[in-house]
C-alpha positions as CSV (number, residue, x, y, z in Angstrom):
1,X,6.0,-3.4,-17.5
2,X,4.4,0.1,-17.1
3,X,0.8,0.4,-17.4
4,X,1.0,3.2,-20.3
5,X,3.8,1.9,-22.2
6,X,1.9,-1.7,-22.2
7,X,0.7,-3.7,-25.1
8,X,-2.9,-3.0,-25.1
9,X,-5.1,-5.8,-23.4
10,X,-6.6,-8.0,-26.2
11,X,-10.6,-8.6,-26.3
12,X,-9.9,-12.3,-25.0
13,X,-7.5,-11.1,-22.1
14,X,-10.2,-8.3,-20.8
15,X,-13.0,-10.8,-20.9
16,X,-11.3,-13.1,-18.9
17,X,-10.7,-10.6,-15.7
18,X,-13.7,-10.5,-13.5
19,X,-16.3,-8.0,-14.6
20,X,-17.9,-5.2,-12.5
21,X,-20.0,-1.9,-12.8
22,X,-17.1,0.2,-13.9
23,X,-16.6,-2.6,-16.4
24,X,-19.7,-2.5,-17.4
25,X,-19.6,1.2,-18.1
26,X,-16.8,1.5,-20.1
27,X,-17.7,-1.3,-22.9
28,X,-20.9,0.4,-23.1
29,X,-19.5,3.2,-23.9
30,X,-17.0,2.3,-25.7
31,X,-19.9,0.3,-27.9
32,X,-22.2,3.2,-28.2
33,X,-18.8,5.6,-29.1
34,X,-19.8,8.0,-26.2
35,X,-16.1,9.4,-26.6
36,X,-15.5,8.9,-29.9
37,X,-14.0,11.5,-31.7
38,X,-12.5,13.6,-28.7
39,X,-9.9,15.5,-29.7
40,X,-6.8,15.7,-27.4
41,X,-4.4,19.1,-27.9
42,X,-1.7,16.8,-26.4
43,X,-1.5,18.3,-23.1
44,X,-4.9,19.3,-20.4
45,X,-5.9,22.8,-21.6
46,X,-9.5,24.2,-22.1
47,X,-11.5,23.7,-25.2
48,X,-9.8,25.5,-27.5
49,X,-6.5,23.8,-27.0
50,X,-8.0,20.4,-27.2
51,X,-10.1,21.4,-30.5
52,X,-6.9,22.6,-32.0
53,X,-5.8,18.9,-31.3
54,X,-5.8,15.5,-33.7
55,X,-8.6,12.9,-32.3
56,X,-7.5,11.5,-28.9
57,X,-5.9,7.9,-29.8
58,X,-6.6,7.0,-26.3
59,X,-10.1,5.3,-26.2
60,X,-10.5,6.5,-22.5
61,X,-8.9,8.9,-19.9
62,X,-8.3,7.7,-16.5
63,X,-6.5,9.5,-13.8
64,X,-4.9,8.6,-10.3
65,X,-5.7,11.9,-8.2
66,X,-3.5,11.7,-4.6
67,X,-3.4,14.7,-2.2
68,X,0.4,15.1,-1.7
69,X,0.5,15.1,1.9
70,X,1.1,11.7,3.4
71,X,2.0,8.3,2.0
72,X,-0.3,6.3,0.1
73,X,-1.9,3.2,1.9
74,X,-3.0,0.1,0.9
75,X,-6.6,1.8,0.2
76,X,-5.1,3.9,-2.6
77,X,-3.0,0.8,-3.9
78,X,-7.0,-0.6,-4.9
79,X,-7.6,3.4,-6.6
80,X,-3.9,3.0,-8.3
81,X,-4.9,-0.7,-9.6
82,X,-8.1,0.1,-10.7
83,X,-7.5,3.4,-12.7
84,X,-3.8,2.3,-14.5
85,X,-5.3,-1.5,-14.8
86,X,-9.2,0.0,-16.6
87,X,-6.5,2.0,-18.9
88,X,-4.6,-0.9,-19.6
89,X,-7.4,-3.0,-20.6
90,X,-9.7,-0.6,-22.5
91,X,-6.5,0.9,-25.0
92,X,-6.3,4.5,-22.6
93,X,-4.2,6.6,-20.4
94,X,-4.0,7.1,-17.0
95,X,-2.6,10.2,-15.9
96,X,-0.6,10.9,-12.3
97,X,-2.1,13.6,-10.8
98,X,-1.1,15.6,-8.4
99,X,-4.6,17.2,-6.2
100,X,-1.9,20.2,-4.9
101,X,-4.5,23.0,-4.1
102,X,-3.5,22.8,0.1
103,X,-0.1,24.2,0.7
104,X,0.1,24.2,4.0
105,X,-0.2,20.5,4.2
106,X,1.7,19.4,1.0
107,X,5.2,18.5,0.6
108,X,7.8,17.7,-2.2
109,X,8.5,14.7,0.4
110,X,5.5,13.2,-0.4
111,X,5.3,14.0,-4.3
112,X,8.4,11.6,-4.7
113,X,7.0,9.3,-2.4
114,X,3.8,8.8,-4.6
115,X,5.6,8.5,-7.6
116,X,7.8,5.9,-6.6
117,X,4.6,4.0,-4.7
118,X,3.0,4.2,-8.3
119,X,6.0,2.7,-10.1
120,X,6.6,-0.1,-7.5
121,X,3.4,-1.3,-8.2
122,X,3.9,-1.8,-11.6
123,X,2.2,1.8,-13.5
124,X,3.8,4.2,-15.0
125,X,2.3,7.9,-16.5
126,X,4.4,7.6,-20.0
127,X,2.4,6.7,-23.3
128,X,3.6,4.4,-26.0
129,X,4.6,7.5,-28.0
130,X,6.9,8.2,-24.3
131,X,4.6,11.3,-23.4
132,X,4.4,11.9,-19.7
133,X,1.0,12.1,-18.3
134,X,2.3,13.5,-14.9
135,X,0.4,16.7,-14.1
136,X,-0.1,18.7,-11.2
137,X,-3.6,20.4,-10.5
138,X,-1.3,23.7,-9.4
139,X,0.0,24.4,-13.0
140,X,-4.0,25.1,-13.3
141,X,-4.4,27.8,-11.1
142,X,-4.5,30.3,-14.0
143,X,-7.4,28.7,-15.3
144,X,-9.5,27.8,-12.0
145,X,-9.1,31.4,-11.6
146,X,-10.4,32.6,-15.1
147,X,-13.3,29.7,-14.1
148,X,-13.9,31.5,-11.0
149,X,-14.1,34.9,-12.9
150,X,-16.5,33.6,-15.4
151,X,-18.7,32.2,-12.4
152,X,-18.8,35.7,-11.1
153,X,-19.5,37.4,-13.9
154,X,-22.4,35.3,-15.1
155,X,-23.9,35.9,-11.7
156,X,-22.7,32.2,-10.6
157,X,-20.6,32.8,-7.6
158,X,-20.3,35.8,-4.9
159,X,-17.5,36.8,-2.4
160,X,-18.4,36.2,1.1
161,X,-17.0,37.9,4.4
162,X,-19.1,36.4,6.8
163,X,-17.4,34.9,9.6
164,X,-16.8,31.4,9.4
165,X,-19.0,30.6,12.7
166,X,-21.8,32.5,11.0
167,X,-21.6,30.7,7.4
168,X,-21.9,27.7,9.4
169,X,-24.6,28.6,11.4
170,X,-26.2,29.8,8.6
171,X,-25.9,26.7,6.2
172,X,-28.5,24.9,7.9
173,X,-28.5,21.6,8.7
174,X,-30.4,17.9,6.8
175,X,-33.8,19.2,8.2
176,X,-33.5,23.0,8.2
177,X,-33.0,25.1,5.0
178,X,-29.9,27.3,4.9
179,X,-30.5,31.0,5.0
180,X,-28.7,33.7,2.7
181,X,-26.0,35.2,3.2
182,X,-26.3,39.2,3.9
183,X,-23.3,39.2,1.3
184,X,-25.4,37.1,-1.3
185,X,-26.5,39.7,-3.6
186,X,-23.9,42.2,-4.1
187,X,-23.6,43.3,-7.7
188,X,-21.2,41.4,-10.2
189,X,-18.7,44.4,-10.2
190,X,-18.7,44.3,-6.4
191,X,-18.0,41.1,-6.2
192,X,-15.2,40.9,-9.5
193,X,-13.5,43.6,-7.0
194,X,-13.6,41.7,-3.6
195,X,-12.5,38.4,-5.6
196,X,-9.7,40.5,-7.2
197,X,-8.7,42.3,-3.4
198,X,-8.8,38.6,-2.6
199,X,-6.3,37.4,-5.5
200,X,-4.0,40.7,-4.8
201,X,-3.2,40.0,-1.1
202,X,-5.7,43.1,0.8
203,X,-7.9,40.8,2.9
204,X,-6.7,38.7,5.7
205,X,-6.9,35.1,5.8
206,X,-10.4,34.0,6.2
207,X,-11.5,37.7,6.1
208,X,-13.8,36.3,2.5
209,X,-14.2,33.6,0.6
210,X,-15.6,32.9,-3.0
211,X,-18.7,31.1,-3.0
212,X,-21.1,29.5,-5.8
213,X,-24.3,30.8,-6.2
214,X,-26.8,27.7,-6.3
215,X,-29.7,26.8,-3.5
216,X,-29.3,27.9,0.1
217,X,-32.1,25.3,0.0
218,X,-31.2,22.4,-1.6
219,X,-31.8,19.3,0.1
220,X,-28.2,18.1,-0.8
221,X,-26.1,20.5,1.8
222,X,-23.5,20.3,-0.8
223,X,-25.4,23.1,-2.7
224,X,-25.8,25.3,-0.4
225,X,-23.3,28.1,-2.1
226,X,-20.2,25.6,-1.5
227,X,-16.8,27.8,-0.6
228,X,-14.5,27.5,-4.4
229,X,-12.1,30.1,-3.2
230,X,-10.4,31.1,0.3
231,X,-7.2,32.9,0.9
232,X,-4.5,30.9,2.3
233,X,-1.0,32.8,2.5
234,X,1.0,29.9,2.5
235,X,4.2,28.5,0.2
236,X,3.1,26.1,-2.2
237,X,5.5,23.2,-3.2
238,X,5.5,23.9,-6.9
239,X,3.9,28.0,-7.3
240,X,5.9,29.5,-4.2
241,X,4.5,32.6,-3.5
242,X,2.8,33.3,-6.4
243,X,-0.9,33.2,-4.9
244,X,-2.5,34.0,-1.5
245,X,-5.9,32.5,-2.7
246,X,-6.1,28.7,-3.2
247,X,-9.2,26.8,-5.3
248,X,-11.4,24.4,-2.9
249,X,-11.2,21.0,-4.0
250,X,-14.4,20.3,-4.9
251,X,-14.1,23.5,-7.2
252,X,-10.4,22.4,-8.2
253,X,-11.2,18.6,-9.1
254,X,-13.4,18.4,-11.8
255,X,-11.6,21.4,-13.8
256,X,-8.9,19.7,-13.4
257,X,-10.8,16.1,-15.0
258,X,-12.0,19.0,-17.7
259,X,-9.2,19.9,-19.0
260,X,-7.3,16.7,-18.8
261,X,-10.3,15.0,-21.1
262,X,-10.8,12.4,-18.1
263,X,-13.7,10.7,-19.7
264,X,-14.6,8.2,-16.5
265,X,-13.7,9.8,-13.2
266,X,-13.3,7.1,-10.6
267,X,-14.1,8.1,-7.0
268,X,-14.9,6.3,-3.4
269,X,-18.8,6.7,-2.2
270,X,-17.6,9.6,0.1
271,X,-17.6,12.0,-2.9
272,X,-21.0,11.1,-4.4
273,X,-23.0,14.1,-2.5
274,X,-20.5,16.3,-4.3
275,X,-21.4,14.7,-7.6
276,X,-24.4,17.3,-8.2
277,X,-22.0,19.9,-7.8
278,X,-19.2,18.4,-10.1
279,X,-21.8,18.7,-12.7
280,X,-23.2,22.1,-11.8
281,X,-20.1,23.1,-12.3
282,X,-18.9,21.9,-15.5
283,X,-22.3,22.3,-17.5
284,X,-21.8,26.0,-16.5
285,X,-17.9,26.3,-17.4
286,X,-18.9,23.7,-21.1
287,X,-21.8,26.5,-21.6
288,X,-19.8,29.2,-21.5
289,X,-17.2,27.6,-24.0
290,X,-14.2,27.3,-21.3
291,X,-14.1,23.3,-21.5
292,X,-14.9,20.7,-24.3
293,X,-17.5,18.2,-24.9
294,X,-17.7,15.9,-23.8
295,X,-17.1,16.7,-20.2
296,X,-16.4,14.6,-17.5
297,X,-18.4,12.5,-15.5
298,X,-17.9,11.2,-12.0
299,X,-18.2,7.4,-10.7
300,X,-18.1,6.1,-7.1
301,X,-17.4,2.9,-5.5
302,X,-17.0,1.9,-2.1
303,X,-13.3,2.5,-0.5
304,X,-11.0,-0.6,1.1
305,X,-12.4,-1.0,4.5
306,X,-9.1,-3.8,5.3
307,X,-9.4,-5.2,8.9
308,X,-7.0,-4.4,11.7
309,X,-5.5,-1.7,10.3
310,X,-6.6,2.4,9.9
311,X,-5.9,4.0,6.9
312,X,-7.3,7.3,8.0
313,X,-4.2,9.7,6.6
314,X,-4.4,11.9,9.9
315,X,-4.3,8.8,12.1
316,X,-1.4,7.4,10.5
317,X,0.4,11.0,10.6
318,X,-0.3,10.6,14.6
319,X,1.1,7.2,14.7
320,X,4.2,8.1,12.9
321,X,4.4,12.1,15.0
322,X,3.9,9.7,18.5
323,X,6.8,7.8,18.1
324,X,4.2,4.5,18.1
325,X,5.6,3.4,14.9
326,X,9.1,4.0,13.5
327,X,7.8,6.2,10.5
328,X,5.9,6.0,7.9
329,X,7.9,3.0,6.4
330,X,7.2,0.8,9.3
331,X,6.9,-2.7,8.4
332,X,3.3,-2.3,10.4
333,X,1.6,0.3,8.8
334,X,-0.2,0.0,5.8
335,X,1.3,2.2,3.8
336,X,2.7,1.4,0.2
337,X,6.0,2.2,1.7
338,X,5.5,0.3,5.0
339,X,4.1,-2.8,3.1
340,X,7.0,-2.8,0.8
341,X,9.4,-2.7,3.9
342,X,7.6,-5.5,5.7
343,X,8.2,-7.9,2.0
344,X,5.1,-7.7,0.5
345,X,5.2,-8.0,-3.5
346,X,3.6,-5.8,-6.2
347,X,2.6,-8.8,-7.4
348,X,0.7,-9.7,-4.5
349,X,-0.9,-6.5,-4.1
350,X,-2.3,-6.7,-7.6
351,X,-3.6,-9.8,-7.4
352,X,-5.6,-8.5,-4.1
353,X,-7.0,-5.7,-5.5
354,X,-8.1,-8.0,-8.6
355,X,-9.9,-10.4,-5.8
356,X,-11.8,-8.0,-3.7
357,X,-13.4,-6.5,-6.9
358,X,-14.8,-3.4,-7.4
359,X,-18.8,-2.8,-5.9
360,X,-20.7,-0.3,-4.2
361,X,-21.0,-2.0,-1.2
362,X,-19.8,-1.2,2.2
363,X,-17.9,-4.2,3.2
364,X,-14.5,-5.2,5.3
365,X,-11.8,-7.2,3.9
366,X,-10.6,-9.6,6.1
367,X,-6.2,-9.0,5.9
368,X,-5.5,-12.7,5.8
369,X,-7.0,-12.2,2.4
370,X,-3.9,-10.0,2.0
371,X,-1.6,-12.6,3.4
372,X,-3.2,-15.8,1.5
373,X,-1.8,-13.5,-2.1
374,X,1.4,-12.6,-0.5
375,X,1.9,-16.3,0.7
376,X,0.8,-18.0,-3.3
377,X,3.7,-15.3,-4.8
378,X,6.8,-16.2,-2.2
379,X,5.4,-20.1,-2.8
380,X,7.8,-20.4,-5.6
381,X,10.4,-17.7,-5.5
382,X,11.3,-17.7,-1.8
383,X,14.4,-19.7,-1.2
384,X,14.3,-22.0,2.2
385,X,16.4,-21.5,5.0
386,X,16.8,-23.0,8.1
387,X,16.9,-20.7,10.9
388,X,17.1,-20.2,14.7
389,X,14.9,-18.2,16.5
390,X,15.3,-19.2,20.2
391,X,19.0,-21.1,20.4
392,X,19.6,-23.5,22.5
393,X,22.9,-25.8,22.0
394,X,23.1,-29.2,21.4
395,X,26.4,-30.9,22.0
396,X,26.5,-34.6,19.6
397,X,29.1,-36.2,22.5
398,X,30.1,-39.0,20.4
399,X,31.1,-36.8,17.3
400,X,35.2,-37.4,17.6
401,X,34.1,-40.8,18.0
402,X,31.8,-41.8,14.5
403,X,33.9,-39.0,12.4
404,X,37.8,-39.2,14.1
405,X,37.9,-35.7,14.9
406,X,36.1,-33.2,17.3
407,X,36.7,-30.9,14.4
408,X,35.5,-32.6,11.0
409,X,32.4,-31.2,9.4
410,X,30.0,-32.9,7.4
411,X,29.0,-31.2,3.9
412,X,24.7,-31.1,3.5
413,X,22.2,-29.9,1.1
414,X,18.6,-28.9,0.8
415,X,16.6,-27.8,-1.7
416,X,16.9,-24.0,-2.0
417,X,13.3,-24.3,-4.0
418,X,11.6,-27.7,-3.8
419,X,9.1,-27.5,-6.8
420,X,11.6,-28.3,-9.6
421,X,10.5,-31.1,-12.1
422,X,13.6,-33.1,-11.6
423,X,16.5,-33.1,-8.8
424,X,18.7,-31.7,-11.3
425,X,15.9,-28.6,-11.6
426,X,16.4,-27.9,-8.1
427,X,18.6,-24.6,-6.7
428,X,20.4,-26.3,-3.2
429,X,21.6,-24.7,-0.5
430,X,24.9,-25.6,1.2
431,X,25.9,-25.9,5.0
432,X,28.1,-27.7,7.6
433,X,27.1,-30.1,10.6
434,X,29.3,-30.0,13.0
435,X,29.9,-31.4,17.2
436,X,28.2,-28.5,18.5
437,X,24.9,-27.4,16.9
438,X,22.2,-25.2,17.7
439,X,18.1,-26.0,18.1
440,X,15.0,-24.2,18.9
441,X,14.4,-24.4,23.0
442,X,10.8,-25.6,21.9
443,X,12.5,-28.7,20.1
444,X,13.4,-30.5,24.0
445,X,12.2,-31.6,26.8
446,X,12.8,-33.0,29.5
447,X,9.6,-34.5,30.7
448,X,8.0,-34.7,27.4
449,X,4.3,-34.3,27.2
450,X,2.4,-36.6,25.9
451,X,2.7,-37.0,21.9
452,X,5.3,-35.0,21.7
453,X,7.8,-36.1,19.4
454,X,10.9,-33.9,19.4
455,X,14.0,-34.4,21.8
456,X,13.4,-35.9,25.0
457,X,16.4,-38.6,27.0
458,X,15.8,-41.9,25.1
459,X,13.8,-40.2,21.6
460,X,15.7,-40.1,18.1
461,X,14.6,-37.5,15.6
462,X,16.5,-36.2,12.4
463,X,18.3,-32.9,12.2
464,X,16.7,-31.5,8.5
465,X,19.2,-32.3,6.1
466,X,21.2,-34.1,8.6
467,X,22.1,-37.1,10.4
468,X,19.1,-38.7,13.0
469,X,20.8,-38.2,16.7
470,X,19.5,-39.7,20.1
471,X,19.1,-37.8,23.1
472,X,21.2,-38.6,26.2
473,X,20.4,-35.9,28.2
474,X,20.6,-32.5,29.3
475,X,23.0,-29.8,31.6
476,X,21.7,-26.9,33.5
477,X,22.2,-23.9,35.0
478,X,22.1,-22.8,39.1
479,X,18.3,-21.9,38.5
480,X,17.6,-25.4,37.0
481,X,17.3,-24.1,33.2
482,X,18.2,-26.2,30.8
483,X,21.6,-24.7,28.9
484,X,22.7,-27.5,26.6
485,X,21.0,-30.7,25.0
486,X,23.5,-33.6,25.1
487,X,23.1,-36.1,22.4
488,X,24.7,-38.7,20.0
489,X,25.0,-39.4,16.0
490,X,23.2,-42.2,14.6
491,X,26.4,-43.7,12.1
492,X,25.2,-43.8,8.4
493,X,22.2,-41.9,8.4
494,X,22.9,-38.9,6.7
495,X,19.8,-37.8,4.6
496,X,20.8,-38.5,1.0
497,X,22.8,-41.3,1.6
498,X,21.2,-45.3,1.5
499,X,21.1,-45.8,5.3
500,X,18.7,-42.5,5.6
501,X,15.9,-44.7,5.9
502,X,17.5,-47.3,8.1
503,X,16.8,-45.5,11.4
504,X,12.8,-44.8,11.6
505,X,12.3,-41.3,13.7
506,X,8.5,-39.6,14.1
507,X,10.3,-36.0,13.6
508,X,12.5,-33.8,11.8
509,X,13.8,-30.6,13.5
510,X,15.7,-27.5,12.1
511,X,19.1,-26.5,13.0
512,X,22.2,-24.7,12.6
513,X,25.3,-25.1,13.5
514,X,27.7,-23.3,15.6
515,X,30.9,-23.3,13.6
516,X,28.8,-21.8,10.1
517,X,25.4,-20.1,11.9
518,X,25.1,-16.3,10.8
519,X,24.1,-13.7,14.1
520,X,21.0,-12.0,12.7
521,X,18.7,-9.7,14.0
522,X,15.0,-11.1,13.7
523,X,12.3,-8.6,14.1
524,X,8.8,-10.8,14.6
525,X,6.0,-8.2,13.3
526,X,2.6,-8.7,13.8
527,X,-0.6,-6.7,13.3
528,X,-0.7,-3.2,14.5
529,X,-4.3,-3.4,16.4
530,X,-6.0,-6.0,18.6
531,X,-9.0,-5.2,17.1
532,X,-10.4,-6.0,13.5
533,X,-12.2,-3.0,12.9
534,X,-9.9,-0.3,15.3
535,X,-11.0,2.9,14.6
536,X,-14.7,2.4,13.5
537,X,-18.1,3.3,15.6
538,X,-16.1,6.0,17.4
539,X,-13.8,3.5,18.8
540,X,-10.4,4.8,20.5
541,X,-8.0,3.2,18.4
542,X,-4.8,4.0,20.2
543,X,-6.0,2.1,22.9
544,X,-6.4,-0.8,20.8
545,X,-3.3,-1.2,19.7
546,X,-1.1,-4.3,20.3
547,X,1.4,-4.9,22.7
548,X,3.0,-7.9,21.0
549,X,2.9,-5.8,17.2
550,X,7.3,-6.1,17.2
551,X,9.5,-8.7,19.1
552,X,13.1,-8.5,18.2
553,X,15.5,-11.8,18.5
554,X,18.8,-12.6,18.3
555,X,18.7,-15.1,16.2
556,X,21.0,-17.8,13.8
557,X,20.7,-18.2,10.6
558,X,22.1,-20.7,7.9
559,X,25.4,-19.7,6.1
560,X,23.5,-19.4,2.9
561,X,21.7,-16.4,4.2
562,X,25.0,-14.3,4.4
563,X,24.8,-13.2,1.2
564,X,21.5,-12.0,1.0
565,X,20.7,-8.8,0.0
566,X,18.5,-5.9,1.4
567,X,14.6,-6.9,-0.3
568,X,15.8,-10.6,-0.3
569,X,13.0,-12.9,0.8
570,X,13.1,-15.9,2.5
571,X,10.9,-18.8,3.8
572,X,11.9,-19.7,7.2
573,X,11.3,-23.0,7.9
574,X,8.4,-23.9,10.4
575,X,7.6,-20.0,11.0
576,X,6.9,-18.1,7.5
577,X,8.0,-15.7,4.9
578,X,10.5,-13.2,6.5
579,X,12.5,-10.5,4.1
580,X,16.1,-8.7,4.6
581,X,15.3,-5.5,5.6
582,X,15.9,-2.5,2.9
583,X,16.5,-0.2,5.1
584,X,18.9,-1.6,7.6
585,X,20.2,-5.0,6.7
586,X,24.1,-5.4,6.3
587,X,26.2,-8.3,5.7
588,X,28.1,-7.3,8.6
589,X,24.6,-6.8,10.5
590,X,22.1,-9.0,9.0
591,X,18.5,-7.7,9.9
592,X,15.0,-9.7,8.8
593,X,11.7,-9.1,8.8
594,X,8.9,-11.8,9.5
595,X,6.5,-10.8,6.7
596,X,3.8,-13.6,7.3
597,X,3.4,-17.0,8.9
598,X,3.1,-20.6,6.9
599,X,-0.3,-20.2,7.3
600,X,-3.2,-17.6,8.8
601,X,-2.9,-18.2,12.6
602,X,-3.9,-15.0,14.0
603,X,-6.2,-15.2,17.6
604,X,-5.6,-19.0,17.5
């Protein structure tokens, strides 16, 4: 169910989620009526389209704010749950927005990708009424620019043609003052000219840029006459051609929160320096009458620091550019996309983001915290299977023998899902055994070590589902490796029947056999980087990246498996959670992903 479109959370059902600051905010003001009686002109616009309006029936304004040029991670999954979930709960709207003020790095690629990351996950931008709330901070350039004007004409904001090594020099530094730029005091029709020279195509890019007019001084560098406006002659995904001068996104942001009546804008701690600015900048445009009251305001909290994995958007990029990864859907990356593909749930995803709360502290989340949720959602939806990952055959030599025939086959079952209340509650799965069977190579031995248990000349153990068997034996190649496992059927001991019990063995060992196993492809994944915190304290993280990340295996798999479907997951018997991969499994080519082991196992 879509986070908009959702029955609003009931008083009982908010109190019962885990409270934190942003919490703790919003009931305050949602006590003391801080946004009561907003009025919302049903679309963003500036204050007279919104006092035109009826009072906003959301009680707050949220919004979800991704850059368009790269695929979300796992870091913006926590923004996406805490911006649609606070929504949810508290009887608002989130909107979708997309930050589009950088053409040269934005695609339409990665506009559909976000959507579609958003809607996995379990959001959606539409209202109970069925109003979209998708908006795109481009189809505000005619206001940022009518912002920018007003700045400039109230003295606020100057054009600048420095060069850019000389307005850097010149900005100073945390113990030196910034000095003034020679361009700093030009008259306001000087500088309505330049910005308009700038708007109509005559300067080249980076010959000027529009700059604020606060403190070259000001202990907070982001003061110092922040760049709003620079010319940029570049195609934008969703204007074209129809501007050579861009908005700055610390200019473009909060008009954009302005006039889409965002009443709690949720940022990480890397944007709280610009804070002082956000609110320059909108008690400036609310004075002048160009946005409503009451404006935005701006909250922090710390980003998802998530151990062995980077989620820089630039790394990533390189990963994907290097060839180091497949693309950006790799079942190693963690990216929405990339997550999805490996078999994690939205469910599970959720549920994380719920557990690691939402602080100001600087903190890393340990990823088998990740797993554990993904690992408590499969529990009780992911059908068993038997599998095969490293075959070795077992011939049972006295099979024509017990069942007349070299070629009979004996019908078993196993629970598909064993957590029903009764046996008639539990989903089975169906398969042959037959004279010639296959086992994992780790299952025998020939000189057993000591408590070992599994097959060894002279040991019984039970084939799952099966029959118990004794090993006889073993054949070999030239180079003395072991290339078949002889062995014999215990008569009337099939699991299921009454003698099951009547043969005592200290193990039970998976299998499939020959005459029904499925050829699948088996890709083992595992973290991406040896290292839990790769890229941090300057740390090279390509050369921490690990060698063992992706082992494929021809492997055999239980008939039941041949009808699975691509996003099918599975739990593997003895080795995890694996998932038919949506991209390239085929009954005619079955492919699976390991998702996660039983259990967390990673450096033991």
């Amino acid at each position: 169910m879509s986070t908009n479109t959702s029955t609003p959370s009931s008083a009982s059902d908010v109190a019962a989620k885990p409270t934190n600051f942003l919490r703790q905010i919003i009931e305050n003001h949602l006590t003391e009526g801080t946004h009561a009686g907003r009025h919302w002109g049903g679309s963003p616009g500036d204050a007279a389209h919104h006092a035109a309006g009826p009072v906003d029936a959301a009680k707050i304004r949220t919004r979800f704010p991704p850059e368009p040029n790269g695929y979300l991670h796992v870091g913006h999954a926590k923004s996406i749950c805490l911006n649609f979930g606070l929504a949810r709960d508290y009887n608002g709207i989130c909107h979708l927005r997309f930050d589009d003020t950088n053409p040269e790095k934005e695609e339409q690629e990665y506009v559909e990708s976000i959507k579609d990351a958003v809607r996995w996950l379990g959001f959606d931008w539409q209202d109970a009424q069925g109003h979209s709330h998708l908006y795109y901070a481009s189809n505000y350039f005619d206001f940022m620019h009518r912002a920018a004007v007003y700045l400039i004409e109230q003295g606020l904001a100057y054009v600048d043609e420095q060069s850019a090594e000389d307005m850097r020099a010149n900005r100073g530094d945390f113990t030196t003052p910034g000095k003034d730029s020679p361009y700093r005091n030009r008259s306001v029709a000087e500088n309505l000219q330049r910005f308009a020279d700038m708007k109509n195509g005559l300067l080249a890019d980076g010959a000027a840029v529009l700059r604020a007019k606060i403190d070259m001084a000001a202990p907070n560098i982001n003061l110092r006459d922040p760049a709003i406006y620079r010319i940029r002659r570049a195609t934008h995904h969703n204007t074209g051609d129809a501007w050579c001068i861009y908005p700055m996104y610390t200019f473009a942001h909060p008009i954009e929160d302005a006039l889409e009546h965002i009443t709690h804008s949720i940022c990480t701690l890397e944007f709280e320096d610009q804070r002082p600015f956000y609110d320059w900048l909108l008690d400036h445009l609310r004075a002048g009458g160009l946005i409503a009251t009451t404006q935005p305001r701006q909250y922090e909290f710390s980003r998802l620091n998530l151990t062995y994995v980077v989620t820089s958007k630039r790394k990533l990029k390189h990963l994907v550019d290097s060839g180091t990864v497949s693309g950006w859907d790799d079942p190693r990356m963690p990216t929405i996309v990339g997550l999805r593909r490996r078999g994690y749930t939205p469910a599970a995803i959720r549920d994380f983001c719920e557990r690691i709360g939402v602080t100001k502290d600087y903190a890393w989340i340990d990823y088998s915290l990740l797993e554990l949720c993904l690992r408590e959602d499969l529990e009780h939806q992911a059908h068993r299977a038997m599998v095969v990952l490293d075959p070795l055959a077992l011939e049972l030599t006295n099979w024509a023998e017990v069942f007349g025939s070299s070629a009979h086959t004996e019908a078993c079952q196993l629970p598909a899902l064993p957590h029903g209340k009764d046996d008639t509650d539990v989903p089975q799965r169906h398969f042959g055994l037959g004279r010639h069977v296959w086992i994992e190579r780790e299952d025998f031995e020939e000189t057993p070590p000591k408590g070992y248990k599994r097959l060894f000349p002279g040991n019984k153990v039970r084939l799952k589902g099966g029959y118990v068997i004794e090993c006889t034996g073993c054949e070999k190649d030239a180079d003395g490796k072991v290339t078949k496992v002889l062995a014999t059927v215990v008569p009337d001991t099939k699991s299921g029947t009454p003698g099951a019990d009547s043969v005592k063995v200290k193990a039970a060992i998976t299998w499939v056999a020959q005459h029904d196993a499925v050829p699948a492809e088996v890709r083992l994944y595992d973290r991406l980087f040896t290292d839990a915190q790769p890229d941090a304290g300057g740390k090279d993280y390509l050369a921490l990246l690990n060698p063992n990340s992706l082992k494929v295996v021809t492997a055999y798999v239980e008939p039941s498996l041949a009808s699975a479907q691509p996003d099918d997951k599975f739990q593997f018997e003895r080795f995890g959670y694996f998932v038919a991969d949506r991209q390239e499994h085929r009954a005619d080519r079955p492919v699976f992903n390991k998702i996660t082991g039983l259990k967390d196992s990673w450096g033991k």
